[in-house]
Structure formats: C-alpha cells, structure tokens
C-alpha positions in Angstrom: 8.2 22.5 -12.0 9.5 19.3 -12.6 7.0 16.3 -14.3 7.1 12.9 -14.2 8.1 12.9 -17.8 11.5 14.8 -16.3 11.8 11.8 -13.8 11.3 9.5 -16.6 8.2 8.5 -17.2 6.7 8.3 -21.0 3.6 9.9 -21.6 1.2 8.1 -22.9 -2.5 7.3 -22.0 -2.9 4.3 -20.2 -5.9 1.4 -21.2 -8.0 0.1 -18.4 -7.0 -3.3 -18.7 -2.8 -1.7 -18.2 -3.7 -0.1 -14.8 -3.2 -1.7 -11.8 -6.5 -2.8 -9.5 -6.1 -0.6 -5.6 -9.0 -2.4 -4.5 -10.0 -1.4 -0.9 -9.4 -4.7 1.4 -12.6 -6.1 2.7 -13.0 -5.2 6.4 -11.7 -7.3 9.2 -14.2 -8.5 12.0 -12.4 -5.9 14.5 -12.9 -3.2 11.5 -17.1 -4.0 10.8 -17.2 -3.6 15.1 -15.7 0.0 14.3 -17.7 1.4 11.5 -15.6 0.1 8.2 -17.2 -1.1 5.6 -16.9 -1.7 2.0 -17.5 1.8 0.4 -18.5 3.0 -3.5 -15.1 5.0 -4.7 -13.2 2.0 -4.8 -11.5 0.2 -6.9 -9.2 2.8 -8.2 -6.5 2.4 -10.9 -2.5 3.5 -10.6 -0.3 2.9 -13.0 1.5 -0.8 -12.2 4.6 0.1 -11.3 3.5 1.9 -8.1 0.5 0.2 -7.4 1.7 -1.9 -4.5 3.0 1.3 -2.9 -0.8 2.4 -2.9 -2.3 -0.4 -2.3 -0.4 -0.4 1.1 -1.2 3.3 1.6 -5.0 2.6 1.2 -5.1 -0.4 3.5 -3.0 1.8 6.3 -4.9 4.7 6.3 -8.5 2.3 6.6 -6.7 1.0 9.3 -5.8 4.3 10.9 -9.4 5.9 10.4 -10.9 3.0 11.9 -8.4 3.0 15.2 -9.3 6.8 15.2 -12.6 6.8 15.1 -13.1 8.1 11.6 -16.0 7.2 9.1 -13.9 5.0 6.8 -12.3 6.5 3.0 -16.1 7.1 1.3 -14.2 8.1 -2.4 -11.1 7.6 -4.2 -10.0 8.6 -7.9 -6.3 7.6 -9.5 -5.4 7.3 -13.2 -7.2 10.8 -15.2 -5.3 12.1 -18.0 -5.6 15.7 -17.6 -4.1 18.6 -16.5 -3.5 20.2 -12.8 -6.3 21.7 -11.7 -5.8 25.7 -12.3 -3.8 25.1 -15.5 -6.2 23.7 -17.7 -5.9 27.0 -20.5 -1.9 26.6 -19.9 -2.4 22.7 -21.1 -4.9 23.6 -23.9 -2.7 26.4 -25.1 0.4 25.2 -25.3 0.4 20.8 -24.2 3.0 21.2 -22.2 3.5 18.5 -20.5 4.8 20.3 -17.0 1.2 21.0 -17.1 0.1 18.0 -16.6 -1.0 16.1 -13.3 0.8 13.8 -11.7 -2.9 11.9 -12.7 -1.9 11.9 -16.0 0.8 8.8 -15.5 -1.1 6.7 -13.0 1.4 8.2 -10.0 -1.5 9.9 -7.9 -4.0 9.2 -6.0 -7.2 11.5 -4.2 -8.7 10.1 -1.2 -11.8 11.4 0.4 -12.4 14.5 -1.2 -15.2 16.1 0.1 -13.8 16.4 3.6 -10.2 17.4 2.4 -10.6 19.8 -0.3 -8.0 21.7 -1.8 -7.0 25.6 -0.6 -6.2 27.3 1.9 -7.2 27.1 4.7 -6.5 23.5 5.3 -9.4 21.1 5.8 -8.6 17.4 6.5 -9.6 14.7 8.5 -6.4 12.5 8.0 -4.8 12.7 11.2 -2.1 14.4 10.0 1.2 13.4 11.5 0.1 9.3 11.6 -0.8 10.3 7.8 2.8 11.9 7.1 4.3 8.8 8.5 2.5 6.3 6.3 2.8 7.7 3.0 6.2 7.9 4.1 6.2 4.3 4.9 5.2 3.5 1.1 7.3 6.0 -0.8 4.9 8.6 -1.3 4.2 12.5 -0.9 1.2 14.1 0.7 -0.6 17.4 -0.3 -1.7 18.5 2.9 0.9 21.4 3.4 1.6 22.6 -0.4 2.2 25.7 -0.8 -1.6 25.3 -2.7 -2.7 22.9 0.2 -4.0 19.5 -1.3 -5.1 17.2 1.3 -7.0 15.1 -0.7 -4.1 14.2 -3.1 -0.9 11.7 -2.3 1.7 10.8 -5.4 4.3 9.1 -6.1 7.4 11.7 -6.7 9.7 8.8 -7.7 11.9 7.8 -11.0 10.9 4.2 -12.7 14.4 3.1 -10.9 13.1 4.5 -7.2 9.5 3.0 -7.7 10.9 -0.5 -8.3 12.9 -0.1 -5.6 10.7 1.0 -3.1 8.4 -2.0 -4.2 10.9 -4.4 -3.5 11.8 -2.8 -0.5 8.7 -3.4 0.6 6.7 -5.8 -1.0 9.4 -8.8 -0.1 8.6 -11.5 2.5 10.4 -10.4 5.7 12.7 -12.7 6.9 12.1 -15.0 9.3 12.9 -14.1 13.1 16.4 -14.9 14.5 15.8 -17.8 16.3 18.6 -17.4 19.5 18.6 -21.2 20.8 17.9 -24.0 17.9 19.4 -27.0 20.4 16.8 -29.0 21.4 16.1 -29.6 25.7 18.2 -32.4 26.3 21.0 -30.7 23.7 20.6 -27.8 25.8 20.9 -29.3 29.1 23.8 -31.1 27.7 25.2 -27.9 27.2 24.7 -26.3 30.4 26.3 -29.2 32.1 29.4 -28.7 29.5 29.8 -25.0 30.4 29.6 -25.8 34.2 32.5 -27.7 34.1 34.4 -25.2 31.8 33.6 -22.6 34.0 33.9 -24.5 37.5 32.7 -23.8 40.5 33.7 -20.1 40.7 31.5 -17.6 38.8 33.2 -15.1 36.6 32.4 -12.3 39.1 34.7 -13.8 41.6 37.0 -14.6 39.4 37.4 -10.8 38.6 36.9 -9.6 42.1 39.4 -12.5 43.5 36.7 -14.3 45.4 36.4 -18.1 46.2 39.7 -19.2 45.1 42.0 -16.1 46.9 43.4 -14.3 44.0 42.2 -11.8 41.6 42.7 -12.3 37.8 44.6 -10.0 35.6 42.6 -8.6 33.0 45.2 -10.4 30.6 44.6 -14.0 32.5 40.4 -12.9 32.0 40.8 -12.4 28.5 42.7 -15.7 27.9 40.2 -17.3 30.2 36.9 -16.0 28.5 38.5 -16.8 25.0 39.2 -20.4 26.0 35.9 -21.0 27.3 34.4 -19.3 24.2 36.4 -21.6 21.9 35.3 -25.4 23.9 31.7 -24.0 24.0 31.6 -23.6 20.9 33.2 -27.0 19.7 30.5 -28.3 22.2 27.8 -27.0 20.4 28.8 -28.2 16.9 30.0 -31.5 18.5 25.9 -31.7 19.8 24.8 -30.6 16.4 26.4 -33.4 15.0 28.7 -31.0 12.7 
C-alpha cells in the first residue's frame, strides 16, 4: 500500500504550535434557525499544507447537514501519530512506515464518528453522493466505500506538489465577473445611434432574405457587409472611450 512517505511526505511528528487551526466556522443566523451550533470536537489540527483543503471540507459539509436536516458535526479528530487501526502489532513489530495512518502526517481527518463507524456494513449519515462531491471539490478522498468501509475518515491522497496546487487552485480570489457593457448611458446611446446608421434602415434579416430594398445578398456581399460594420463599430467604441 502506498504511504504518504511514498508520495513524499517526511515523517516526522508534528508540534502543536506547527499544525494548522480547522476551526469550525461560527454558525450563520440562517444556520442557528436550523439547528447548528458551535459543537465540542472542534478545533482540529492538519498538517499546514492541506489545511485550507479541510477547512473548506468542514465548512461544506456543516452547510450540507444543516440544508439536510442533520444534527450538525458533534466530533472531529486530525493530526494522531499512530498506526492504522488493525495494524497496530504490524507497526510495533516492525515500524514500518506503510503501517502508518494517513493521521500520522496531518493528511486525515475523522468527522462524526459515532454515527459513521468503520466496517461493514456501512453506517453514515453524510449524505453520501452531496458528500462525494465536496471532498471532491477540495482535493480529498472519502472512506465511505473502502474495501474496509470508513465513513468517518476523509484524507488527503495527494504529493506536497498536488496539495499546493489544489490550494491555490482553490484558495485564490475569483476573478471578477465579465462585465459585457462598460460604456456609460449616454456612450451607449451614442452607440446605438452609430450602429443605426451603419446598418440603415434595412435589418440584416432582410438583407439576407432580399427584403426592403429588392435584392437578396450573396453570402460573399454579407460577409463583407458584417465585417465592415464590425470594423466602424468598433472604431466607434474606442473613438467614445476616448482611446
């Protein structure tokens, strides 16, 4: 099985004050009307590199129980340096570090335990395919279908290089929205008056169909036409921009 040493990460155990703070978000008004509140279990610690990527998962899935009617995330753990649970004579014998959990390095995560135990059969109460999607959203794997089912438990299964990534990815401001028409009313109007006498009186349907003034266009003369009245509007509009 391959470790998170394999995918790069150093072992080493990791001081409190090195861990990075997944502190549940306060609840919104719309959240306290639902049932979520601020809950013991949290903060939990993650090893800084990935910690935005959980923070986010936390704060999606609150969001999620709380739209679905589900008592809100009443435990966490992250950061534990030990081994998988199972393996724990394997890691005493021989410290081998495939024996280790993903717990070990800061790159996991158990939410809600009680209610999502691990084993077969499974018992959650993530919604399961709005839960797929939102670790999925952040970069992250969930237990839930295992071939040792582990509902409880979502890591990050990603190099150094693919956690920075993904943070970037989605940690950076978005961009603001395309903004289609940045003339102002009267530079607008201006425009529209422009483009009326480019085009004239005859829209461009008639112009294909041969309406108004008698005779059809070739699709040769449409082109030319179009392309000219392309080009003047826009010298019109930097002309009204002042460029």
């Amino acid at each position: 099985m391959a470790t998170a040493l394999d995918r790069g990460w150093p072992i080493r155990q990791l001081a409190a004050h090195e861990l990075y703070l997944v502190s549940k978000p306060d609840p919104t008004p719309a959240e306290r009307a639902v049932g979520v509140l601020t809950v013991p279990g949290f903060p939990i610690r993650v090893h800084p590199a990935v910690g935005p990527l959980f923070r986010g998962l936390v704060a999606d899935l609150q969001v999620l129980r709380a739209r679905t009617r589900r008592a809100p995330l009443l435990s966490a753990g992250g950061y534990n340096f030990r081994p998988i649970r199972g393996y724990e004579e394997q890691w005493g014998r021989t410290r081998n570090p495939k024996y280790l959990s993903n717990h070990s390095w800061g790159l996991a995560v158990d939410l809600n335990a009680g209610a999502n135990p691990m084993g077969s059969p499974v018992r959650s109460d993530f919604p399961r395919d709005e839960t797929y999607a939102i670790a999925a959203k952040w970069s992250l794997s969930w237990g839930r279908e295992w071939s040792r089912p582990d509902p409880m438990h979502f890591e990050a299964l990603l190099s150094p290089e693919q956690a920075h990534t993904a943070v970037t990815r989605l940690t950076l401001p978005k961009p603001a929205p395309h903004q289609e028409d940045d003339l102002t009313p009267e530079q607008a109007q201006q425009l529209a008056d422009i483009h009326k006498v480019l085009i004239g009186e005859d829209s461009v349907a008639s112009k294909v169909e041969g309406e108004g003034n008698g005779r059809r266009m070739s699709w040769r003369e449409m082109t030319e036409w179009t392309n000219k009245i392309a080009t003047d509007t826009l010298a019109a509009v930097q002309k009204l921009r002042g460029a």
